[in-house]
Backbone as JSON, one array per atom type, in Angstrom:
{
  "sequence": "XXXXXXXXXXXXXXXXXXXXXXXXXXXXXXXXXXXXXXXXXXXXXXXXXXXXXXXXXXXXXXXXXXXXXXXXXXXXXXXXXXXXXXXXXXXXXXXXXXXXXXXXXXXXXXXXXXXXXXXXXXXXXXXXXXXXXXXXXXXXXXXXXXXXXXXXXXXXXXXXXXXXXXXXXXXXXXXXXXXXXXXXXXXXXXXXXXXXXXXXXXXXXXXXXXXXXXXXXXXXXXXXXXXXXXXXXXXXXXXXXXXXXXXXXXXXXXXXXXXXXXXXXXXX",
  "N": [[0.84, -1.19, 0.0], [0.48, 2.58, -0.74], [0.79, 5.94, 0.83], [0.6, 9.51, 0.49], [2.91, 11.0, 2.5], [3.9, 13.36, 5.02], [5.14, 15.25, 2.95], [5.96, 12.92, 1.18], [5.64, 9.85, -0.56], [4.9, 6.8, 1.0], [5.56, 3.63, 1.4], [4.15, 0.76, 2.13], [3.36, -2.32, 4.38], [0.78, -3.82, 5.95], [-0.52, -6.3, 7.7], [-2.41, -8.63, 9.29], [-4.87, -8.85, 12.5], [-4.91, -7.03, 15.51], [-3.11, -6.51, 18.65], [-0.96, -3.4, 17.63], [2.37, -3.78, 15.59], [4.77, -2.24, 14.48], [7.72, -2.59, 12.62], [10.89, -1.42, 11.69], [13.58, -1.3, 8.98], [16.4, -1.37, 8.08], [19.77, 0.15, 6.3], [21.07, -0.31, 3.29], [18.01, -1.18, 3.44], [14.82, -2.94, 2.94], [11.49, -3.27, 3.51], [11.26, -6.18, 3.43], [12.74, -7.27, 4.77], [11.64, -8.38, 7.44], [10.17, -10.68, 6.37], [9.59, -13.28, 7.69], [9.22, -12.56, 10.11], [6.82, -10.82, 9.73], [4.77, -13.14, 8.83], [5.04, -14.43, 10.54], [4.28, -13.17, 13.24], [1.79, -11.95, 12.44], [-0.64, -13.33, 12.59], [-1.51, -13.02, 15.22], [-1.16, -10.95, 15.69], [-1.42, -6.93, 14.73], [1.09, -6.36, 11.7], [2.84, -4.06, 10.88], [4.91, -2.46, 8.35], [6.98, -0.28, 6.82], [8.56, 0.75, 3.78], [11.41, 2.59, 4.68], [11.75, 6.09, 4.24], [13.25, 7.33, 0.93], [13.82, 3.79, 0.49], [13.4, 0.5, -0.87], [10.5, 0.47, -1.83], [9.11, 3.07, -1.48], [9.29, 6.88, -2.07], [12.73, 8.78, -2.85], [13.78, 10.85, -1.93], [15.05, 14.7, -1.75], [17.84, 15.6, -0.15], [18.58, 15.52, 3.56], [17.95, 12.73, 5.41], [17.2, 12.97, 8.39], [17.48, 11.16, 11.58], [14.72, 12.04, 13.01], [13.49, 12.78, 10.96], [12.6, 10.32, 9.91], [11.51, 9.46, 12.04], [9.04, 11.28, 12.3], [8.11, 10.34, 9.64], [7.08, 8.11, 10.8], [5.34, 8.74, 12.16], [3.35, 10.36, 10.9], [2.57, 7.99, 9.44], [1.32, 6.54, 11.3], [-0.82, 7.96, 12.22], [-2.04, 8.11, 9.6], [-3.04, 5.05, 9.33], [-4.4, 5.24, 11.52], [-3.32, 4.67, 14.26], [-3.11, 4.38, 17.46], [-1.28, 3.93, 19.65], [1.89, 1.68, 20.04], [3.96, -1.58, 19.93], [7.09, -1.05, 19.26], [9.83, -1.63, 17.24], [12.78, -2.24, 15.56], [15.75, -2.34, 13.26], [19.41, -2.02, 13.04], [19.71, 1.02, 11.54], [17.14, 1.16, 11.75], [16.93, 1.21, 14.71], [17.84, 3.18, 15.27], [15.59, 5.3, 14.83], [13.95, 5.07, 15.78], [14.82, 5.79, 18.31], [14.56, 7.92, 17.87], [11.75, 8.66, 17.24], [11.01, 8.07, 20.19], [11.89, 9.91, 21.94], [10.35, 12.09, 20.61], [7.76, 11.04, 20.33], [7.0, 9.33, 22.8], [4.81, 8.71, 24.37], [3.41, 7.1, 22.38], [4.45, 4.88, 22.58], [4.61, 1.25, 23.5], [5.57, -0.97, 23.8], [9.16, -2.07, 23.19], [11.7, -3.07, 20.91], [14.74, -3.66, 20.2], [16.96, -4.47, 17.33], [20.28, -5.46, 16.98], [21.41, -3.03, 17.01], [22.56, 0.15, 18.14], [22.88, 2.46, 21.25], [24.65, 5.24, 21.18], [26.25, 7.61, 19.67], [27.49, 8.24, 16.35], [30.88, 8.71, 15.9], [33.93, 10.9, 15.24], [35.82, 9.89, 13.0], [33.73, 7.84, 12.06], [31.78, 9.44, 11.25], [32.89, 11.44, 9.19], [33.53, 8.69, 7.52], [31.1, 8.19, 6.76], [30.37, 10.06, 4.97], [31.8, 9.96, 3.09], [31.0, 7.64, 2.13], [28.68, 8.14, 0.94], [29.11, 10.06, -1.23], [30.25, 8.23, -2.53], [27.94, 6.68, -3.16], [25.76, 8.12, -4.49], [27.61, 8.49, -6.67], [28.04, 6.68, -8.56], [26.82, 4.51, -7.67], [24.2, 2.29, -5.4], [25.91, -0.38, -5.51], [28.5, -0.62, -4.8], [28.85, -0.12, -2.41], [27.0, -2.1, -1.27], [28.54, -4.48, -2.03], [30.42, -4.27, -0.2], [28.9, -4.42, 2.62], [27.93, -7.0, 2.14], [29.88, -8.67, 3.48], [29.23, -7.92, 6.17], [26.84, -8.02, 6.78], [25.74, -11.13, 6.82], [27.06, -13.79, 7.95], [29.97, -15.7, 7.28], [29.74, -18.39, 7.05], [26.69, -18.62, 6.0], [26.73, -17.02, 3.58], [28.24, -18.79, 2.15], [26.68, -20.78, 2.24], [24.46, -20.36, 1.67], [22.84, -19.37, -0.7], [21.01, -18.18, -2.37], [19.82, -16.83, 0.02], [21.52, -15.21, 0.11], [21.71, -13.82, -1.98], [19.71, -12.36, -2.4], [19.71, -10.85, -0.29], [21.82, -9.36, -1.28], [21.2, -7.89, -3.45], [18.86, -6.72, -2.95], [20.23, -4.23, -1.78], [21.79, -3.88, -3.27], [19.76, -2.54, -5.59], [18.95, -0.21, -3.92], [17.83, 2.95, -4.17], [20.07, 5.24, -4.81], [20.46, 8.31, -4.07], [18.52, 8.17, -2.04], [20.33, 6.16, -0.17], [22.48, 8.26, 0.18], [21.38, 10.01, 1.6], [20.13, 8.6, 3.53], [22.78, 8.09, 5.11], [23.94, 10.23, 5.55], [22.33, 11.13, 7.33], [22.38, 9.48, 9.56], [24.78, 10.27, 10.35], [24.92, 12.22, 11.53], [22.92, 11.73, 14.21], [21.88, 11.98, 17.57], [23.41, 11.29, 20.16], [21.69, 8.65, 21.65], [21.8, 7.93, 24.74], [21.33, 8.52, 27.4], [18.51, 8.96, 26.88], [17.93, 5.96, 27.57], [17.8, 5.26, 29.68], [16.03, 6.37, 31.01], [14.17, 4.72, 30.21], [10.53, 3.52, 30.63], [9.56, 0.86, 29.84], [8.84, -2.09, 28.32], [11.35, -4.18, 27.1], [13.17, -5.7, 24.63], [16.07, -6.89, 23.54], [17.96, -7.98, 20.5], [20.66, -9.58, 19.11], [23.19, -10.35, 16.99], [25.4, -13.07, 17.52], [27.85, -13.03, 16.19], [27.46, -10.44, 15.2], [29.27, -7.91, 13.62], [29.22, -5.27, 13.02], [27.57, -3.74, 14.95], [28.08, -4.98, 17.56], [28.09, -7.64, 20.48], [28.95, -6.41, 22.89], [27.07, -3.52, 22.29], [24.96, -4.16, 22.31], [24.68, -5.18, 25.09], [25.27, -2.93, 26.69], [23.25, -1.1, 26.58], [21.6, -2.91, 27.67], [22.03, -2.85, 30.52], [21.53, -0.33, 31.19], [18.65, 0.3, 30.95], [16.35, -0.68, 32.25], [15.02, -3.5, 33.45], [15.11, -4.93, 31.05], [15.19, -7.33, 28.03], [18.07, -9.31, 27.39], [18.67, -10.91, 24.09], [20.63, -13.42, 22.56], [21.25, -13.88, 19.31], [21.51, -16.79, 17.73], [24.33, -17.99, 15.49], [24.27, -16.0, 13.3], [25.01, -12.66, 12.04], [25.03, -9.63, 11.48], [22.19, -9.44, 10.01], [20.06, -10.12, 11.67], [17.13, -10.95, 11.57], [16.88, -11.95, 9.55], [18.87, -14.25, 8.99], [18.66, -15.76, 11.0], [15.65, -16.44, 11.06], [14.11, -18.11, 12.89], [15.23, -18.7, 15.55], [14.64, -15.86, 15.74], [11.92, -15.36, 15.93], [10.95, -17.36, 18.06], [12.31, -15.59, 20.06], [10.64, -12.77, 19.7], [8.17, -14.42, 20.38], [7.64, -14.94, 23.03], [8.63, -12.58, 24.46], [6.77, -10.84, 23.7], [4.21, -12.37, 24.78], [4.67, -12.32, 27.25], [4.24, -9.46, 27.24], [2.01, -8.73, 26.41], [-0.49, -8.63, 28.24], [-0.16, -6.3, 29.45], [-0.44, -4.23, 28.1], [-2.37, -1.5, 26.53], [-5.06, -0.79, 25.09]],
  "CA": [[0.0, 0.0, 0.0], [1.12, 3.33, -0.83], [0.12, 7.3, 1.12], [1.31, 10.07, 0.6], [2.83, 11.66, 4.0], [4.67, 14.12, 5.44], [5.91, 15.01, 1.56], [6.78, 12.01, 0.75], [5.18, 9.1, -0.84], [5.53, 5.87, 1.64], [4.97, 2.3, 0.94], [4.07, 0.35, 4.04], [2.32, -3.35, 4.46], [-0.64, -4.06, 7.23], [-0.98, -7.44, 8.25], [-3.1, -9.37, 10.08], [-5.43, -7.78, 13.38], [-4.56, -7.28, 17.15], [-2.05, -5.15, 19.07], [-0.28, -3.17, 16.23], [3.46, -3.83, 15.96], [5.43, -1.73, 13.69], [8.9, -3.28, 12.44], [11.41, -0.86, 10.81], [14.68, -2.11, 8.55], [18.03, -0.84, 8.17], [20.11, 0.89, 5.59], [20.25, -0.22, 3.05], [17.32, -2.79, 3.08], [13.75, -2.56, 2.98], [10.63, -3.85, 4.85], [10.87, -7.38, 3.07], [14.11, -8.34, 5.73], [10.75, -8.81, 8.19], [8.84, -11.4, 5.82], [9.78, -14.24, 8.27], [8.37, -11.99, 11.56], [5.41, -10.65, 9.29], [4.23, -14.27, 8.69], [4.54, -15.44, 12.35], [3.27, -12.32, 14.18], [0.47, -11.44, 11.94], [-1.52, -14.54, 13.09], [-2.27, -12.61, 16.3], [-1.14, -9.07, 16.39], [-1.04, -6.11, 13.26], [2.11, -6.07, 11.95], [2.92, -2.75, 10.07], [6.19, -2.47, 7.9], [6.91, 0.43, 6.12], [9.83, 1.05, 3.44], [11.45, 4.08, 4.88], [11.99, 7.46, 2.51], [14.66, 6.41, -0.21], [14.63, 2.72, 0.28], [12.22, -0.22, -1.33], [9.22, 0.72, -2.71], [9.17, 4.74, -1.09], [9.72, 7.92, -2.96], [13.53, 9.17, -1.85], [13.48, 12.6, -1.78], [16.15, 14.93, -1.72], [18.03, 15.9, 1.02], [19.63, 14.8, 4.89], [17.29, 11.94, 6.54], [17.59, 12.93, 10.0], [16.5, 10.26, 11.87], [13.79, 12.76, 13.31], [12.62, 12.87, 10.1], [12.18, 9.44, 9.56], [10.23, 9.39, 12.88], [7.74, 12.29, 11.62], [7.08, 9.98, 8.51], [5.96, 7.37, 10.78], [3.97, 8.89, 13.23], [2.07, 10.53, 9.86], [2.12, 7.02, 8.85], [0.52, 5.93, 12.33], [-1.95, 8.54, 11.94], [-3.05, 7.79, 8.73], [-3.54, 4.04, 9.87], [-5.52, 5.65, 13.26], [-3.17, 3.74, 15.54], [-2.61, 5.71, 18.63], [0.2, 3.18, 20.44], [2.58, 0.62, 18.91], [4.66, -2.12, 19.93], [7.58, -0.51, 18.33], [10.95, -2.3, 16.86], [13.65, -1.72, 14.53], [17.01, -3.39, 13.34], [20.2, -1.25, 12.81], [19.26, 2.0, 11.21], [15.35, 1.5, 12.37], [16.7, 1.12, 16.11], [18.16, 5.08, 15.86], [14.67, 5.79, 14.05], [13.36, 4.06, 17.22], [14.83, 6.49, 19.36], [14.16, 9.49, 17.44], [10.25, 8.27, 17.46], [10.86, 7.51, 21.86], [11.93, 11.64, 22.51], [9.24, 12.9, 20.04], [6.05, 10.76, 20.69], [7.24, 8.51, 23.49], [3.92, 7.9, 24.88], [2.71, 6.49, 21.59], [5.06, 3.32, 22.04], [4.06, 0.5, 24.8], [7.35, -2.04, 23.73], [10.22, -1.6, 22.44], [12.16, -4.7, 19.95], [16.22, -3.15, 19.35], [17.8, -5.62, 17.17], [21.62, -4.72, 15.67], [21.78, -1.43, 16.99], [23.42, 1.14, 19.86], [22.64, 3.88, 21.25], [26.12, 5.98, 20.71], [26.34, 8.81, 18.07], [29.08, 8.42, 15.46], [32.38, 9.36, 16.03], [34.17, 11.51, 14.43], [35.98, 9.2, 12.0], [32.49, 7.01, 11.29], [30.83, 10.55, 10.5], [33.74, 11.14, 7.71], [33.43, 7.5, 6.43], [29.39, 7.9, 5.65], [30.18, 11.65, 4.44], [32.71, 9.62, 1.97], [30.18, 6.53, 1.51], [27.22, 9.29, 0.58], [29.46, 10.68, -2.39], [30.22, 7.32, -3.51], [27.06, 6.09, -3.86], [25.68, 9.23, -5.55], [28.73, 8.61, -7.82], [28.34, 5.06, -8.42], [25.21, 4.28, -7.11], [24.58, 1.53, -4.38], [26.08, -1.71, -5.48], [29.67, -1.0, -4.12], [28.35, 0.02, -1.05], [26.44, -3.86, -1.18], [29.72, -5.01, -2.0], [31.42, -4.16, 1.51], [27.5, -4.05, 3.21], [27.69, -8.54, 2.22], [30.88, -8.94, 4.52], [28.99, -7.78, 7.31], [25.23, -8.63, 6.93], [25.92, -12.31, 6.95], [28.02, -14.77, 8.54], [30.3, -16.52, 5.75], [29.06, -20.1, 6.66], [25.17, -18.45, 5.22], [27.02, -16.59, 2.4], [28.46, -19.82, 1.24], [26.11, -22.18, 2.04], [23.01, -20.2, 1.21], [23.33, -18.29, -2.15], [19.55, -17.7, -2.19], [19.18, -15.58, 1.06], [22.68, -14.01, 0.23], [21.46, -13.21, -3.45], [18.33, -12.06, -2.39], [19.83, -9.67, 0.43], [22.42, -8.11, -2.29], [19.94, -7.38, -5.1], [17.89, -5.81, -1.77], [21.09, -3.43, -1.16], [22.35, -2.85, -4.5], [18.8, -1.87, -5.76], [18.32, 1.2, -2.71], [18.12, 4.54, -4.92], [21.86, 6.26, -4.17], [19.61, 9.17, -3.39], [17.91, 7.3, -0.26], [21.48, 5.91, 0.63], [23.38, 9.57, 0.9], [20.65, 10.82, 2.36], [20.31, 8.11, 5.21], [24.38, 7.76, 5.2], [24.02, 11.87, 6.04], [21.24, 11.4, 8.39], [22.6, 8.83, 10.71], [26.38, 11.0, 10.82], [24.29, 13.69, 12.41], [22.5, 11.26, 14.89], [22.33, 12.32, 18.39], [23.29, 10.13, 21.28], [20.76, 8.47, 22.74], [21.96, 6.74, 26.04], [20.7, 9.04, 28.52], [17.12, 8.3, 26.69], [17.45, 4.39, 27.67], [18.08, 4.97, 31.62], [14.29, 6.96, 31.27], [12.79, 3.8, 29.49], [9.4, 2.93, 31.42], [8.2, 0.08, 28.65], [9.12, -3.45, 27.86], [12.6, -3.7, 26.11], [13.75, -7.06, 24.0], [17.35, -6.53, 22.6], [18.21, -8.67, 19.86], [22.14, -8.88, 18.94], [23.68, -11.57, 16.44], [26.37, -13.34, 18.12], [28.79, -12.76, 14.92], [27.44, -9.07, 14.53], [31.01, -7.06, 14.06], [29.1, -3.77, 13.17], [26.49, -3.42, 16.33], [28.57, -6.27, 18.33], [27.35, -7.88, 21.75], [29.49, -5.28, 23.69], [26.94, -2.38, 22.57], [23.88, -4.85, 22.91], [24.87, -5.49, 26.78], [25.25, -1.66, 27.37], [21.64, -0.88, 26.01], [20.96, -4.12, 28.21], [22.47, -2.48, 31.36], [20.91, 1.09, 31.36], [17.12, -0.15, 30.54], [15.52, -1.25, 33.75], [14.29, -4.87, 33.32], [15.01, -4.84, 29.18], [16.15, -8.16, 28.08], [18.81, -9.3, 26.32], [18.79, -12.23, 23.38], [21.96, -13.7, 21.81], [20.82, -14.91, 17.95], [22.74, -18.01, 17.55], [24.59, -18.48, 13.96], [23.8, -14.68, 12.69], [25.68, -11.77, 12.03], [24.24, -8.58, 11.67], [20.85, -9.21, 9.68], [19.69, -11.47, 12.11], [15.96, -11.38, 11.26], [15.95, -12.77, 7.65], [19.78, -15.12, 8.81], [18.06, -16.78, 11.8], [14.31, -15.88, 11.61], [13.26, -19.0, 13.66], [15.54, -17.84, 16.6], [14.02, -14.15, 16.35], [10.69, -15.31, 16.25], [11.38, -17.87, 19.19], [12.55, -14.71, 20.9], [9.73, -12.04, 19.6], [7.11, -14.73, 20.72], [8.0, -15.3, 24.62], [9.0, -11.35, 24.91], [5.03, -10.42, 23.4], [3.55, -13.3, 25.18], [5.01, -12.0, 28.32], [4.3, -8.51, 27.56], [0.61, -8.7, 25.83], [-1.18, -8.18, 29.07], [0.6, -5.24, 29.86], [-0.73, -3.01, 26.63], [-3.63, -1.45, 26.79], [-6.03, -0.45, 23.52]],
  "C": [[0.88, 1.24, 0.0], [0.21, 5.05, 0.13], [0.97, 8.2, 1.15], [1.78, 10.98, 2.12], [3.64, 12.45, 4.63], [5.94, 14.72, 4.06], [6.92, 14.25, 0.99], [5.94, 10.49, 0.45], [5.65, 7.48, -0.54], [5.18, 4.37, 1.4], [5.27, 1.49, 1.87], [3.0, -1.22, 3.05], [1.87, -3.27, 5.81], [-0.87, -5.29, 6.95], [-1.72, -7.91, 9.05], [-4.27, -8.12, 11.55], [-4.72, -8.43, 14.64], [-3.74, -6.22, 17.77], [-1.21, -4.78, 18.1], [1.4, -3.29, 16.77], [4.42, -3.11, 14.53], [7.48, -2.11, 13.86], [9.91, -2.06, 11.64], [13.16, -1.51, 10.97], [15.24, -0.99, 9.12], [18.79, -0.33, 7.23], [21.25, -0.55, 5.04], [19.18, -1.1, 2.37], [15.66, -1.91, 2.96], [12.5, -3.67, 3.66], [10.66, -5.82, 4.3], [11.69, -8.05, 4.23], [12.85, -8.51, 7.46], [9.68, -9.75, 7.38], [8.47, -12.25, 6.92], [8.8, -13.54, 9.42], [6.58, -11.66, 10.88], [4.49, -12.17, 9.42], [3.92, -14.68, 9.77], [3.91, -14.67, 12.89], [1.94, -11.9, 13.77], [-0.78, -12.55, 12.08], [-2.11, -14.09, 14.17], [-2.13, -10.58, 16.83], [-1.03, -8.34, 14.29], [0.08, -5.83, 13.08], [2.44, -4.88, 10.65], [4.63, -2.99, 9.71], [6.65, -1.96, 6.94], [8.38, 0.32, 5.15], [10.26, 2.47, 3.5], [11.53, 4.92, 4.18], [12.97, 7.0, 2.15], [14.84, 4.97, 0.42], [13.01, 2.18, -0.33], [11.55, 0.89, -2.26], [8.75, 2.69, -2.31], [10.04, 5.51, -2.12], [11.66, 8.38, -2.17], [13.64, 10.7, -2.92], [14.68, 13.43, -1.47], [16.97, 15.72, -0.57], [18.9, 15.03, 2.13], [18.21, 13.84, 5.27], [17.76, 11.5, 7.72], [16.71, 11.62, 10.38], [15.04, 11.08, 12.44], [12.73, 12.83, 12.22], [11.95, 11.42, 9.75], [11.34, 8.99, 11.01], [8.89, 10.43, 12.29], [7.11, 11.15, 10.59], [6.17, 8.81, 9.28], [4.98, 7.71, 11.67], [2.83, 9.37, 11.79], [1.83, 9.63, 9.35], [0.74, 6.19, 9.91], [-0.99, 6.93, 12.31], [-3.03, 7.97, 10.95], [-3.94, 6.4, 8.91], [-4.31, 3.89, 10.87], [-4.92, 4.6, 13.73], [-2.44, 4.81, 16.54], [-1.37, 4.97, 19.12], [0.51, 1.99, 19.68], [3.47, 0.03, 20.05], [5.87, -1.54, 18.8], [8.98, -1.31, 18.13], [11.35, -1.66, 15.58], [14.99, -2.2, 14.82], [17.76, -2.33, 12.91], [20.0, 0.35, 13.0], [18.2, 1.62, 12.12], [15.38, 1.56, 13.88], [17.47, 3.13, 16.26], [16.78, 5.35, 15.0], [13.89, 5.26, 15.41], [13.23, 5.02, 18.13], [14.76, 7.53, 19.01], [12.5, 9.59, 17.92], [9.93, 8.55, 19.43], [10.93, 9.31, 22.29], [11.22, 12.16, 21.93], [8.06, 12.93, 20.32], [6.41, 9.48, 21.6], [6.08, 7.79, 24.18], [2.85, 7.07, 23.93], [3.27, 4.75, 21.45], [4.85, 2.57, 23.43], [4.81, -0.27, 24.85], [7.85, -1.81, 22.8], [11.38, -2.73, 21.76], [13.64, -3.72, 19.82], [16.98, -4.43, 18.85], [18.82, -4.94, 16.24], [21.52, -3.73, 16.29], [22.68, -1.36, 17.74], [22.39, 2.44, 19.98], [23.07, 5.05, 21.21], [25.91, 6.74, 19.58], [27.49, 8.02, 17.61], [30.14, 8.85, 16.3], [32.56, 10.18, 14.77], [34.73, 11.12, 12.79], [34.86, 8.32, 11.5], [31.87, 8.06, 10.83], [31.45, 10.95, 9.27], [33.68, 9.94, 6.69], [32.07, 7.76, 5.8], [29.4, 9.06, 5.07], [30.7, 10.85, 2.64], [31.58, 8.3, 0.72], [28.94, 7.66, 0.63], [28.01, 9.48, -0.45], [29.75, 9.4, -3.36], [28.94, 6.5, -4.21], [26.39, 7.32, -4.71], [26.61, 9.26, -6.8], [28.62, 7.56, -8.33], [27.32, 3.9, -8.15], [25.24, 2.85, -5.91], [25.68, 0.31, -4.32], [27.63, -1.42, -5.31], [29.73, -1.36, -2.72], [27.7, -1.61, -0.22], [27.34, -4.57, -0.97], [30.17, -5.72, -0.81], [30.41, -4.32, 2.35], [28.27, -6.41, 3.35], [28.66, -9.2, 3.32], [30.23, -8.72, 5.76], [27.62, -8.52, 7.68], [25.18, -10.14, 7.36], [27.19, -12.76, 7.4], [28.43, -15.24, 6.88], [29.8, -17.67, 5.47], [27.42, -19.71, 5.34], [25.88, -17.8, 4.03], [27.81, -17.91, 1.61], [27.63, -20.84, 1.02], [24.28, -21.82, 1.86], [22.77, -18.85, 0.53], [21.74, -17.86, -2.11], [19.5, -16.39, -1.76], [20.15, -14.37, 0.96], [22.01, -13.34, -1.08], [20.37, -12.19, -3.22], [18.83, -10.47, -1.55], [21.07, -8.66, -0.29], [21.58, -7.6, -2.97], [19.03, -5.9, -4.07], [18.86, -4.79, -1.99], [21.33, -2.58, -2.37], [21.33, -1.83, -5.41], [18.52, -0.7, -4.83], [18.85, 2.3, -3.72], [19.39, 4.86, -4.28], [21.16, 7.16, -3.71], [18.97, 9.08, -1.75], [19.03, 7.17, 0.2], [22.25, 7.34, 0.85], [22.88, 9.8, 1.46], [20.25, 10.22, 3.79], [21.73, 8.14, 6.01], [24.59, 9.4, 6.6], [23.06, 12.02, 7.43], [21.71, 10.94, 9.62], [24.16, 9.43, 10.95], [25.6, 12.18, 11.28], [23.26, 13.18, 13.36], [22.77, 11.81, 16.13], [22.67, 11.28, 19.22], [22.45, 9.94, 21.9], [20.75, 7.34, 23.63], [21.25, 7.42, 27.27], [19.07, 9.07, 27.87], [17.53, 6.8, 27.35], [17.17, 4.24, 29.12], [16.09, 5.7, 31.87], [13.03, 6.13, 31.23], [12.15, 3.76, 30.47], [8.98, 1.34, 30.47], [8.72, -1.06, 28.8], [9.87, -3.29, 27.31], [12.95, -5.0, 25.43], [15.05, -6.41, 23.25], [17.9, -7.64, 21.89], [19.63, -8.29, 19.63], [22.57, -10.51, 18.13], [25.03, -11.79, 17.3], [27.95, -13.29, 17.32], [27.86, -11.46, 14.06], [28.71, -8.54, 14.97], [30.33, -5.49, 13.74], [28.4, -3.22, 14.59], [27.01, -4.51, 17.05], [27.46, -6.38, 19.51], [27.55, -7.32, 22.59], [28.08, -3.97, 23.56], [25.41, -2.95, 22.97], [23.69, -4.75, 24.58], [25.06, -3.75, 27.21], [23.79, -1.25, 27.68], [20.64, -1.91, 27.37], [20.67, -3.33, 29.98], [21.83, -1.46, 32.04], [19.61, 0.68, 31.43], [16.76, -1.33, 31.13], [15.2, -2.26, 33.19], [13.92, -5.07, 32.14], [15.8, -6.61, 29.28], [16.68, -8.94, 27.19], [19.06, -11.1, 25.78], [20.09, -12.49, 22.83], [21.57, -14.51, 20.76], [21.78, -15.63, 17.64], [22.77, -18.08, 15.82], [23.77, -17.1, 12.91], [24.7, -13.53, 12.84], [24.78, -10.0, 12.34], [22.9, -8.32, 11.08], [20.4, -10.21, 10.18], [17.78, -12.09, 12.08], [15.55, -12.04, 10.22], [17.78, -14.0, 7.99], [19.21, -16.17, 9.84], [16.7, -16.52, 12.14], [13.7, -16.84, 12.37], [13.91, -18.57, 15.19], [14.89, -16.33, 17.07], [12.8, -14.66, 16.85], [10.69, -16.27, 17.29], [10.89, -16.8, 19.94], [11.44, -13.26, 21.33], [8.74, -12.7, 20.6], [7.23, -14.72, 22.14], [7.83, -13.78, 24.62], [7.46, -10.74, 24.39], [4.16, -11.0, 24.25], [3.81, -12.77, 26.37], [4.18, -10.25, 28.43], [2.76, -7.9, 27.1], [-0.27, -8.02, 26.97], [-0.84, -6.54, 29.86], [0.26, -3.9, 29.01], [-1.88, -3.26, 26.54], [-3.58, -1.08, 24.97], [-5.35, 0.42, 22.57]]
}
């Protein structure tokens, strides 16, 4: 489904009925790296899964995508859908789009899913590398960027021994408009820190972390873990850093217990 929203034309799926749960990817992927969660959770809850501005099936538009901004598109996305509160999640990128969403409209979210992320700004040298990555893909367009992106996303055992899911998650990467990629590259090197948000959480927290992620390791998982009162922390066995589409029977394992636990707890 497509609306236009906050000037910008977004392309989102709606699954199933029940407590709504909104899933957001990562840079640069798009809402399909949740088919596996869509399928299982939409049996009892709504699972919403938009492709953010410049990636998938969304218009990318020209400009910085602050993460702020990519919270605005979804609260005008939550609007348009009339859902007042969300189960809210997000992997890499979508977990700083997470916490842009938590300081803007914090009382619209009732749990909170971080898989792959931190909560740490850039540095100074990672804000130069995506200044450098942003000109190359504008120059070049994504598929170098995929290139060096496949080393990390997957473990090597799944990049050798399962050409499919690897093929499937390049084509995903190298296809993202260059436009969308500078403009998220630019967005997330101007991220703020948000650790003194996690010590505030009130909500339900699940932290997902591949046990062979080298970009979002288990070091920044267990910090996130630490600060955020009674949040709790999963270790995806045999996954690197896209651990929802490399071990989706482990996530959803992990989704289902951490909902099941936390269902009674979320009101209307």
């Amino acid at each position: 489904m497509r609306a236009r929203m906050n000037n910008c034309e977004i392309f989102y799926t709606s699954q199933g009925s029940g407590p709504p749960i909104v899933l957001l990817h990562g840079l640069p992927l798009n809402h399909t790296i949740w088919a596996p969660q869509i399928e299982e959770l939409s049996r009892d809850f709504q699972v919403v899964t938009p492709d953010l501005r410049g990636h998938g099936k969304s218009e990318a538009t020209l400009g910085v995508y602050g993460m702020d901004l990519f919270a605005q598109d979804l609260k005008a996305l939550l609007d348009h859908l009339r859902i007042e509160r969300v189960i809210l999640g997000g992997l890499s990128m979508g977990g700083y789009v997470a916490f842009a969403f938590l300081k803007q409209f914090g009382e619209r979210v009732q749990a909170l899913i971080l898989a792959d992320t931190k909560a740490e700004a850039d540095t100074a040298e990672a804000q130069a590398r995506r200044e450098q990555q942003a000109q190359e893909a504008l120059q070049n367009g994504a598929g170098p960027i995929a290139d060096r992106l496949m080393l990390t996303m997957l473990t090597p055992e799944t990049r050798e021994g399962n050409k499919a899911l690897t093929g499937q998650v390049y084509e995903m990467m190298k296809l993202t408009d260059p436009v969308g990629v500078a403009g998220s590259l630019r967005g997330m090197a101007q991220r703020p820190d948000s650790t003194r948000l996690l010590s505030s959480l009130r909500i339900p927290t699940l932290i997902l972390v591949g046990e062979k992620d080298s970009t979002t390791p288990l070091s920044d998982a267990q910090k996130m873990a630490s600060v955020i009162g009674g949040s709790e922390l999963v270790i995806v066995p045999q996954s690197a850093h896209l651990t929802s589409l490399e071990n989706p029977k482990s996530v959803n394992v992990a989704l289902r217990r951490f909902l099941e636990r936390t269902r009674p707890q979320l009101t209307a």
